[in-house]
KOLLUMMAR-372799 format. One line per field, with one value per residue (C-alpha): residue number from 1; x, y, z; residue in one letter; chain. Coordinates in pm, 1 decimal, m for minus. Example, Ala and Ser with C-alpha at 12.3 -4.5 7.8 and 13.67 -1.06 7.14 Angstrom:
2
seq = 1  2
px = 1230.0  1367.0
py = m450.0  m106.0
pz = 780.0  714.0
type = A  S
mol = A  A
This chain:
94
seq = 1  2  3  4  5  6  7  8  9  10  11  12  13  14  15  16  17  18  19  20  21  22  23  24  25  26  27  28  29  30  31  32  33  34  35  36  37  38  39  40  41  42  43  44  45  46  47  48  49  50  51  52  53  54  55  56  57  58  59  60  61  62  63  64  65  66  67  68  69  70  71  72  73  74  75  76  77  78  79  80  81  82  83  84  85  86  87  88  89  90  91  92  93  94
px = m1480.8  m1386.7  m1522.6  m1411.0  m1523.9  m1374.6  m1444.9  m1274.7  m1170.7  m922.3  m546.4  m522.6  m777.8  m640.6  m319.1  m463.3  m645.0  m376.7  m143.2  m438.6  m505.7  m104.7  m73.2  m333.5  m157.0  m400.9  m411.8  m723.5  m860.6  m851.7  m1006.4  m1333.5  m1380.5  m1407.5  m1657.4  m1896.2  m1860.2  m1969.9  m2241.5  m2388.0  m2355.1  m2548.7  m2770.6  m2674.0  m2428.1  m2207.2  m2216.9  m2483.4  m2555.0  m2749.1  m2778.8  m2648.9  m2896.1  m2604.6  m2383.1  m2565.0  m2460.9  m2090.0  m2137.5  m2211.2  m1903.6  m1652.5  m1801.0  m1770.2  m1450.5  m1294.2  m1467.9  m1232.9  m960.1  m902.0  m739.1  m758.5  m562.7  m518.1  m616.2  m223.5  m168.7  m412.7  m304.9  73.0  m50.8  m216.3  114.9  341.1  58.9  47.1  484.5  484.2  239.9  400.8  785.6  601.8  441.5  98.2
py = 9812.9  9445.3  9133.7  8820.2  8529.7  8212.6  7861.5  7564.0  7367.7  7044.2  7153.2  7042.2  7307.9  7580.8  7493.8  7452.5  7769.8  8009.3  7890.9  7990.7  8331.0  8395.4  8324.4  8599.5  8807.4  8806.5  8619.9  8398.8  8681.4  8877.4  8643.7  8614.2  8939.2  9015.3  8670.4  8829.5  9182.1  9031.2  8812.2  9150.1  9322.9  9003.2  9016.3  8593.0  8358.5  8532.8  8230.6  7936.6  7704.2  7415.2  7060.1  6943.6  6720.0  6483.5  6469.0  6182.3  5961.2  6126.2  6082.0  5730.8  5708.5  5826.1  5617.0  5318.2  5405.2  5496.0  5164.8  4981.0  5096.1  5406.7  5701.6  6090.5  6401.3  6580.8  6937.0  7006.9  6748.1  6893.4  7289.0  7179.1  7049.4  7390.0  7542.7  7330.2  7386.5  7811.4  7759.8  7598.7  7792.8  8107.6  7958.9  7875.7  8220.4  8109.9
pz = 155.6  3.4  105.6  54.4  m125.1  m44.9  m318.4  m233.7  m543.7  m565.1  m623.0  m979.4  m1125.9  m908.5  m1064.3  m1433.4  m1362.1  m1218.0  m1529.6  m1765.7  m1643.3  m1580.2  m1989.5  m2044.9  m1790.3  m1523.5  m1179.6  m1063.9  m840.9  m1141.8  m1357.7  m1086.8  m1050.0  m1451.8  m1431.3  m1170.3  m1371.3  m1671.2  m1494.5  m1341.4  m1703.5  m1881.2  m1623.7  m1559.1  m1585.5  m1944.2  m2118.5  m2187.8  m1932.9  m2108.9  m2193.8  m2559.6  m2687.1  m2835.4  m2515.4  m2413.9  m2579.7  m2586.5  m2181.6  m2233.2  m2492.0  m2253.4  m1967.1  m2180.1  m2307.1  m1925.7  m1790.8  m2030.3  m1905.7  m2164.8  m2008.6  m2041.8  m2024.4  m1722.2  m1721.8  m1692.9  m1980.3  m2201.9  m2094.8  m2174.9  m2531.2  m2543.5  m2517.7  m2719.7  m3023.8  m3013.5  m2956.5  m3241.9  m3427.8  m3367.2  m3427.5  m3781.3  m3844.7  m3775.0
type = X  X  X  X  X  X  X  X  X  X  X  X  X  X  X  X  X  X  X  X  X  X  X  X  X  X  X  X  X  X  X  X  X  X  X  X  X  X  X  X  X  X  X  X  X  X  X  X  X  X  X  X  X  X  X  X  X  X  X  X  X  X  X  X  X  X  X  X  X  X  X  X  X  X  X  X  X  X  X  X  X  X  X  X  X  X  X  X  X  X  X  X  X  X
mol = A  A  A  A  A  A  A  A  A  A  A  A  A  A  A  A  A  A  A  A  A  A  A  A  A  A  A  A  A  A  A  A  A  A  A  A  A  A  A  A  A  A  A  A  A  A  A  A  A  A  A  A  A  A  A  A  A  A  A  A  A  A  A  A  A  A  A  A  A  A  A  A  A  A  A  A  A  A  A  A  A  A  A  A  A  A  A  A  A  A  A  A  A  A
């Protein structure tokens, strides 16, 4: 028998998300259920969950930096970037 697990999350990383997996030819549900496999399997969470010593001050940075009226990519922005860069990598062989 399944059960259902149900994670509410704004619209934009849903999006950002479903268009990841998709490329990789998997859809979000997928995606989950290999993240909770491989959680079980590592016996945690599969990758490190930790502080960097330095992101301090890269915190600070980018609070600075947005306070002052800087902007940043989207998730969709950056994810579109993503996919111009391997286009053209693979139009150039690469």
């Amino acid at each position: 028998m399944a059960k259902t697990i149900q994670v509410r999350v704004d619209d934009q990383l849903k999006d950002s998300a479903d268009i990841l997996f998709s490329s990789l030819g998997l859809d979000t549900s997928t995606a989950i259920r290999m993240f909770l496999v491989a959680s079980i399997e590592a016996g945690g969470v599969p990758f490190i969950v930790a502080h960097d010593a330095g992101s301090d001050a890269v915190v600070r940075r980018a609070v600075a930096y947005r306070k002052s009226g800087g902007a940043f990519l989207t998730a969709g922005q950056s994810l579109e970037n993503m996919k111009k860069a391997i286009k053209a990598g693979v139009e150039h062989g690469v």
